[in-house]
BATOR-358702 format. One record per residue: residue in three letters; x, y, z of N, C-alpha, C, O, CB in turn. Coordinates in pm, whole numbers, plus 50000, padded with zeros to 5 digits. Atoms other than C-alpha are relative to their C-alpha. Glycine has a CB too. Example, Ala and Ser with C-alpha at 12.3 -4.5 7.8 and 13.67 -1.06 7.14 Angstrom:
ala500894988150000512304955050780500905012050000501945011850066499015000350125 ser499184988149994513674989450714499235010950073499745022050090500415004649858 
! end
This chain:
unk501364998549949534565402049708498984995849895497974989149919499745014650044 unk501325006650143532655396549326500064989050013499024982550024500195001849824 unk500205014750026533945363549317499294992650130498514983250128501514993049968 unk500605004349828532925355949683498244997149958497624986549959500225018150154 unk501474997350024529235368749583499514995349939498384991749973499605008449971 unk499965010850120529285350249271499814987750085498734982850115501514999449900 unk499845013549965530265320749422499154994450106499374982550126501274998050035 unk501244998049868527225322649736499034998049903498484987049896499795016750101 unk501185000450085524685331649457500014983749884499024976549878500095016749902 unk499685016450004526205296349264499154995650070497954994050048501324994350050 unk500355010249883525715279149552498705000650017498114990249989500645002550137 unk501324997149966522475291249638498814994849893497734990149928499965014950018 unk500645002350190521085285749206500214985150043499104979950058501235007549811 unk499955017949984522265245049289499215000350091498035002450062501414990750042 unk500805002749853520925241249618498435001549960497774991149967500465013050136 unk501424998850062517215256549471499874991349939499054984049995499625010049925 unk499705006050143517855235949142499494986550068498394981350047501805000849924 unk499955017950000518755197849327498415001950137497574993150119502314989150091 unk501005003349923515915203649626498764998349940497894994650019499905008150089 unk501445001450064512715202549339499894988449979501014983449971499655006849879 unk500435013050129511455171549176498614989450124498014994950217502244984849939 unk500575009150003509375141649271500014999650167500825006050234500574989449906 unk500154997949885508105134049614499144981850008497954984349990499145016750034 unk500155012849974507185092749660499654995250153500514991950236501174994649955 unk499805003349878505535084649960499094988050018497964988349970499795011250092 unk500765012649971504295049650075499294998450141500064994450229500964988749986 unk501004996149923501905053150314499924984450061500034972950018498645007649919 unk500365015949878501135029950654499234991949980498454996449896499445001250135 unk501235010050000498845001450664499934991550111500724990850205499994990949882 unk499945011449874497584973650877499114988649861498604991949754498765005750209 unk500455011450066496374939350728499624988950098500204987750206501024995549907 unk500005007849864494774910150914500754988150006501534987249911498684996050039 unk498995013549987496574875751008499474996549891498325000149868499984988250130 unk500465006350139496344857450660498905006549953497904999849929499644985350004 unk501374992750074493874884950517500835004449902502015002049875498995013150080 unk499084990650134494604907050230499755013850026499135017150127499444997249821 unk499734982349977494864943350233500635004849859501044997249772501345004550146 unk499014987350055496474972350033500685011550071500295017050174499295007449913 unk498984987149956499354999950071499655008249889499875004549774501804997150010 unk499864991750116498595027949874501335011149984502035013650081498695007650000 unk498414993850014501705049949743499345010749934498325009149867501414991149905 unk500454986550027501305087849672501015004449936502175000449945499635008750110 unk498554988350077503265113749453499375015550004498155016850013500444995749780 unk499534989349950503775149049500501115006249928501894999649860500304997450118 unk498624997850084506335172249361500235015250096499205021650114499785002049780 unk499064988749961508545203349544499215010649880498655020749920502004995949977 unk499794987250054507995223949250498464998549878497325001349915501915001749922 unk500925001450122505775217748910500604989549905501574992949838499835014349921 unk499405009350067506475185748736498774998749860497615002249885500314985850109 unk501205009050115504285171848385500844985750022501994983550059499955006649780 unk499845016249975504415134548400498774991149909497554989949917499784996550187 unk500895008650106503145113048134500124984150017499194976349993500525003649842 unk500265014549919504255079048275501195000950084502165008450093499954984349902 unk499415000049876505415064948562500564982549982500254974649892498765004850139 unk499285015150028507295030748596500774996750139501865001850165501275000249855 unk499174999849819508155018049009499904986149984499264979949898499055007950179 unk499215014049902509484986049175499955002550152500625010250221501864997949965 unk500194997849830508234981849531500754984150069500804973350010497815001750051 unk499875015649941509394951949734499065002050178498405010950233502274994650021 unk500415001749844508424940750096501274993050097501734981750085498554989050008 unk499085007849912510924934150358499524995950124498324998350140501135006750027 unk500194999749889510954923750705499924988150080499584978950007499165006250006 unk499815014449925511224893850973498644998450082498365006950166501454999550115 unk501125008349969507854872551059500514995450087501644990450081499434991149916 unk500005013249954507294855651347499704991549956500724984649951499594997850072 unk501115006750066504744832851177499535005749881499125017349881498944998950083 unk500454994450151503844836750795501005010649938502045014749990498475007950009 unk499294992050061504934859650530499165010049955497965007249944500734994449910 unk500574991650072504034892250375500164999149852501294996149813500355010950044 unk499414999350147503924893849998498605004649946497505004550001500714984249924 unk500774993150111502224910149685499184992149970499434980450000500655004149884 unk500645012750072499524892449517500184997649891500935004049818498834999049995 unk499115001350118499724875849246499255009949884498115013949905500154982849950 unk500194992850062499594896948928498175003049951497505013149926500984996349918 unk501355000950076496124883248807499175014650110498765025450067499094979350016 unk500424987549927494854904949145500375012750050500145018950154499734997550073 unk499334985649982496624934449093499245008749941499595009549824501395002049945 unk500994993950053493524959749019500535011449947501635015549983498985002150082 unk499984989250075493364987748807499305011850053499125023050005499544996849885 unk501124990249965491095001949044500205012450012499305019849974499454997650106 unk499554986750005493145034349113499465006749913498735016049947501205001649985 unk500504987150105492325050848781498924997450001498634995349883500455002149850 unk500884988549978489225057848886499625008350117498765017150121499024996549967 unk499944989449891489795071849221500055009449960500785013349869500845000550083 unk500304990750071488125101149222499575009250174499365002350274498744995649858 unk500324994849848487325125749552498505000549977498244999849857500745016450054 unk499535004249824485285122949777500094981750027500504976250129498435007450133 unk499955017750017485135083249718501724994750057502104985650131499754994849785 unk498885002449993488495083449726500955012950088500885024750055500294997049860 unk499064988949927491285102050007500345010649901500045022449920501434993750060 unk498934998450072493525108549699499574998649843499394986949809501054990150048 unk500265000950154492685114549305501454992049968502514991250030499775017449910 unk499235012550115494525089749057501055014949948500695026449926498504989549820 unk499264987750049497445111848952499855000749801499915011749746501914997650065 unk500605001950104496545100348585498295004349977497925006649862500304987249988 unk501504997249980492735107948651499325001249872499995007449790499735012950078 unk500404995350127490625109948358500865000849840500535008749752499675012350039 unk498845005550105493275099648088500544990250012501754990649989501005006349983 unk499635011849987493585064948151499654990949894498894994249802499604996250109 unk500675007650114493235034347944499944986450091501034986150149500974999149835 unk499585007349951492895002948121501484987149952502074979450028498874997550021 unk499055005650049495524986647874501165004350025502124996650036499874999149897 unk498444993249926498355010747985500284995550123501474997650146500075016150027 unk499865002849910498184998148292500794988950016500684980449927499075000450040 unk499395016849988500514967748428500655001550158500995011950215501564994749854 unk500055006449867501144951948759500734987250004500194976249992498614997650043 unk499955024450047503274916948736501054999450097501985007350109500864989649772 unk499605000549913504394901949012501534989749957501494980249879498864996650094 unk499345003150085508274894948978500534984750058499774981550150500955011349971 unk499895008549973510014859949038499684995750145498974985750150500884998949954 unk500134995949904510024866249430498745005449995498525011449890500925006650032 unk500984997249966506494874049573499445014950065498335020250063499934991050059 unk499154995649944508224897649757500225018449923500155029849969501154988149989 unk499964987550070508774922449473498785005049851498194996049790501574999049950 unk501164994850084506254942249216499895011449928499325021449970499055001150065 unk499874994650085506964957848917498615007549925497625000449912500694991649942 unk501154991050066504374984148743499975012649928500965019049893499255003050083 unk499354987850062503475012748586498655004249930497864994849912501444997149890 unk501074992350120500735034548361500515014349957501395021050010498315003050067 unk499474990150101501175061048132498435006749972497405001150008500914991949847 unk501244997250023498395089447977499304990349843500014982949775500065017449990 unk500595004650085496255076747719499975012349890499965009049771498774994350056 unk499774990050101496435109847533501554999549998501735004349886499345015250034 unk497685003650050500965104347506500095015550029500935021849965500874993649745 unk499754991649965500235137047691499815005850141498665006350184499665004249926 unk500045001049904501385147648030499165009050079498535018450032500984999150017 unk500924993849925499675158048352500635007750096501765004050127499144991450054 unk499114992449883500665185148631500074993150102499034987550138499555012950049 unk499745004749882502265171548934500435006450093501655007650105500614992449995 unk499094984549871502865198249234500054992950129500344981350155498805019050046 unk500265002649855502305199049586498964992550060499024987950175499895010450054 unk501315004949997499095185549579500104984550016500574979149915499225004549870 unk499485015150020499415146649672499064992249931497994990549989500294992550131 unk500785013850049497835119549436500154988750040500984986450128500114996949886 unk499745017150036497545081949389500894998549920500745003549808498904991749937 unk499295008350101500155066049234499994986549934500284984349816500884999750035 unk500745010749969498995032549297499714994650092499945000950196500204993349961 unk500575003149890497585011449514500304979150005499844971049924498195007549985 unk499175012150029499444976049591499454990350092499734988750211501585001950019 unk500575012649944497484947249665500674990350054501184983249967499394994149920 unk499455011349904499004921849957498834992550061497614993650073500935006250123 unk500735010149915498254894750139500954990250076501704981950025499044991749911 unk499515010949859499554876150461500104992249988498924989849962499514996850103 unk499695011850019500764840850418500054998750195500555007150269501494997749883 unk500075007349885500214821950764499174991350092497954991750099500205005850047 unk500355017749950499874787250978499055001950110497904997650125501504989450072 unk501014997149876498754800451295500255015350034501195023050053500344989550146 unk499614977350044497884838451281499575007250109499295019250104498835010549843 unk499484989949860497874847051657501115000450049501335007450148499434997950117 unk498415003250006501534836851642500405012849910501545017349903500474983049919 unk499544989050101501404865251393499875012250009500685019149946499564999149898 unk500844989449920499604893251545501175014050063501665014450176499154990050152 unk498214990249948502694923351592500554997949897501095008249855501254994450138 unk499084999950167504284913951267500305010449978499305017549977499364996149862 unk499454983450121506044946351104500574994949901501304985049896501325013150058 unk499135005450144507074944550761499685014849946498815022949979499264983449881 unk499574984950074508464975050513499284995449860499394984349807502065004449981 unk499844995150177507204985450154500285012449958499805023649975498764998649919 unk499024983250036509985006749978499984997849812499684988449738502455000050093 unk499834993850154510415018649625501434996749984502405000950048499665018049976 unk498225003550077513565003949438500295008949893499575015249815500244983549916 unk499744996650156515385015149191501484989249936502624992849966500455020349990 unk499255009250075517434984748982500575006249891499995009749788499254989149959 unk499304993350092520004998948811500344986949869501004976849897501435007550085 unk499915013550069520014974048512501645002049915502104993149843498414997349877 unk498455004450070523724981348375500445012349909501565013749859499924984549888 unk499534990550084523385013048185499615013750065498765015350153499444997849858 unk500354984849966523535052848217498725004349957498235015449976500955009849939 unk501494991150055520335057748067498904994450100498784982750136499404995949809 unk500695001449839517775061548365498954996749923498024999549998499815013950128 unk501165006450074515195048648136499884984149991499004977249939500055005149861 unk499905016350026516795011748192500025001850151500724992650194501464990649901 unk500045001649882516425017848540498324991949999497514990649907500345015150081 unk501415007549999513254997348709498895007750109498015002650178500284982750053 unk500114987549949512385029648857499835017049976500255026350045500714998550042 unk499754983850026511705062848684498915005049948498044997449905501155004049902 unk501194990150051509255092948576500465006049907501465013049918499435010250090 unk499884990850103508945106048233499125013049943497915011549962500084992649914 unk500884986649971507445141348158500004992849851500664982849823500545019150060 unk500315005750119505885138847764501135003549899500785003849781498635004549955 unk499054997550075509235147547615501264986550023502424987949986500435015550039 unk498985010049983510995111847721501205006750132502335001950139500764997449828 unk498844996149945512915133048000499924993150128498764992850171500185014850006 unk500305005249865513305115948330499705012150083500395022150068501194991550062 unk499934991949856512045135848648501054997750080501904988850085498904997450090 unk498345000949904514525142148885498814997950198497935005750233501585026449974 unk500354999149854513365131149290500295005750100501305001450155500104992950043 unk499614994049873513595150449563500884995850078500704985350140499155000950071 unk498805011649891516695141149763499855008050123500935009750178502104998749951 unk500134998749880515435155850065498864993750060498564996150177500065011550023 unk501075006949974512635135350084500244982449950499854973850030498805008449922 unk499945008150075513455105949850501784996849995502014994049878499185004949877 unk498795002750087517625099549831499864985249945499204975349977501435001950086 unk499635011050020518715076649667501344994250025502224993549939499714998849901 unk498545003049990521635063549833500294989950116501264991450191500815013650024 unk499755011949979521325031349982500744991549940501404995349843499224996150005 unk498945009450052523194999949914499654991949876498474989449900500374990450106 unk500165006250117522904981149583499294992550017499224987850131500864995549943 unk500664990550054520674978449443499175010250045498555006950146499504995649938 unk499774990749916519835009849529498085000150066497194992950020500815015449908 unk501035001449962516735018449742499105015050033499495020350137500274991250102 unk500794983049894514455054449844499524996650069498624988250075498925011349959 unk500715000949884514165060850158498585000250062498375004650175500425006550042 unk501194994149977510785062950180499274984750006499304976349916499515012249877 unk500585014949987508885031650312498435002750098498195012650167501394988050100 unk500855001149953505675022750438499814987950103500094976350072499365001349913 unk499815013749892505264999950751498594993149992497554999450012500375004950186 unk501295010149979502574972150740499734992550122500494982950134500044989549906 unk500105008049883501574957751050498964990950021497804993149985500005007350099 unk500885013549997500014925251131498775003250108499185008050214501024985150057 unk500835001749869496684925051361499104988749987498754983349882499155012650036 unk501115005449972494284905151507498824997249908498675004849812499675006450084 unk501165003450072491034888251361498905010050129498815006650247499784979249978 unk500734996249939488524913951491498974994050061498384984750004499805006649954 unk501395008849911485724903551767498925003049949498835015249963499695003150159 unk501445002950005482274899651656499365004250088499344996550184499664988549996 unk501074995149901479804921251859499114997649955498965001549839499875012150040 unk501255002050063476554909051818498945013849995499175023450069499354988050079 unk500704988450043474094934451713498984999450121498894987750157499354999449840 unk500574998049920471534946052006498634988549948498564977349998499955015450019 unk501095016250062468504921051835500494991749983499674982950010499244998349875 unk499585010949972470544895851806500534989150091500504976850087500355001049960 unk499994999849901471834898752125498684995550083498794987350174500465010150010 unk501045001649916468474897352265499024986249949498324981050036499205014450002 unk500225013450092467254865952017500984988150063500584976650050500465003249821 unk499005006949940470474849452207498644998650106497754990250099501695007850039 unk500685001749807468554855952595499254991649939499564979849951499025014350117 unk501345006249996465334844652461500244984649930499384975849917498825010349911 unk500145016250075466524812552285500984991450089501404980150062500614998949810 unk498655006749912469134804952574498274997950150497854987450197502195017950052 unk501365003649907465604811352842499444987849948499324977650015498765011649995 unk501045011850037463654788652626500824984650006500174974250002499335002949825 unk499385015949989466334757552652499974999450110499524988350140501394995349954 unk499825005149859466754758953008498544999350022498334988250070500905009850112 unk501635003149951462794760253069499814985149929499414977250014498615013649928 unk500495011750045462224729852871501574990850058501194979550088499515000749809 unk499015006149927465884715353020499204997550170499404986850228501505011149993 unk500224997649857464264722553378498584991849995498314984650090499965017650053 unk501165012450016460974702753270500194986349938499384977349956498925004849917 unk500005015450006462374672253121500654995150110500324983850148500654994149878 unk499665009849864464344664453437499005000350127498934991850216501475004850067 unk501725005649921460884670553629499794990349978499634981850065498625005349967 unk500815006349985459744651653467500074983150030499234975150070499455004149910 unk499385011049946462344622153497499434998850121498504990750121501415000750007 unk499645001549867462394625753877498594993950006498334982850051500495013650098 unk501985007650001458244619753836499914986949975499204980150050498835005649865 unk499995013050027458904587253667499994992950053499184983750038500524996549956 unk499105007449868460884572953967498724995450067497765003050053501145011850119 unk501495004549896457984556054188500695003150123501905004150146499284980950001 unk499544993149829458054567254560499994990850099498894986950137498955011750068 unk499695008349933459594544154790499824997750125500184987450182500794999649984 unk500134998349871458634553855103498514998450016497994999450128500605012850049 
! end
């Protein structure tokens, strides 16, 4: 019966233990036919994390009718996040106020497709990460396409990789969170596994969807600057062919 009880309370100490850590979520978007847009990506944590930098690999998947989705290129990969700040912003910068703009990096990798990044604090000292959701960043795209009502319904994915580059140390991964002691965070595997197919992938994706070039409503004065300049052509249309027909001499 001890060992039984033992062995429940075990079970129970793991189970608490592996459900905490990191919480990664890539959030929906829409973009227009060949426009540009952003996906912003949030973090979160189960329990109480410090986090002094962060280091992700996003890609974009998905089948086009017409055109492609992809990252931009590095030069327009903004920094603007660290200064999202509420109410300006949904979501505070999970770095907020301890940024540098030189910690920052964004570079888009051979493929268009995929987009390596990352910032760290500017004090080499970490910040609390709970329940509370931040910015993580915010990933500048843009629509490649020929004829972009052919494109209009498009779906395409952005997921969080993780590239295992060849070694046990999760620090050579192209994917991980360090608290200010060099320790990796551990991710939530009820939210986040990692246990897709090589290289590996978290479940956690954001869908982009293609729309339409919005219609142009003209503004109520402008609208009404239309009548009056569409009246005034037909009145002077309706007097030069008077005045033709006048020309004509009368035959009868």
């Amino acid at each position: 019966m001890f060992k039984r009880l033992s062995f429940i309370l075990l079970s129970l100490t793991v189970s608490t233990t592996a459900s905490a850590g990191v919480i990664i979520q890539v959030q929906n978007a829409t973009i227009t036919a060949g426009g540009t847009g952003f996906v912003d990506v949030l973090i979160s944590s189960t329990g109480m994390d410090n986090l002094f930098l962060a280091q992700y690999d996003f890609r974009i998947s998905g089948s086009a009718t017409d055109g492609a989705l992809q990252f931009r290129s590095t030069a327009n990969q903004s920094n603007s996040e660290q200064g999202a700040d509420l109410p300006m912003w949904p979501f505070a910068y999970v770095f907020l106020g301890d940024t540098d703009p030189m910690n920052f990096s964004a570079a888009l990798q051979p493929t268009p497709t995929e987009l390596q990044g990352g910032d760290f604090t500017d004090s080499f000292t970490a910040v609390a990460v709970d329940g509370t959701q931040k910015l993580l960043a915010r990933l500048e795209i843009e629509h490649i396409t020929g004829t972009p009502l052919a494109a209009v319904g498009d779906m395409f994915t952005v997921s969080l990789w993780n590239a295992d580059r060849g070694t046990t140390n999760p620090s050579d991964d192209s994917t991980f969170f360090l608290d200010d002691m060099l320790n990796p965070l551990s991710f939530d595997p009820d939210s986040t596994p990692n246990t897709l197919a090589s290289p590996s992938a978290f479940q956690n994706v954001g869908t982009i969807t293609i729309t339409g070039t919005p219609a142009v409503v003209p503004e109520p004065g402008t609208f009404a600057t239309l009548m009056i300049a569409g009246i005034a052509f037909a009145g002077r249309e309706w007097r030069r062919q008077r005045g033709a027909k006048s020309s004509f001499p009368d035959r009868t």
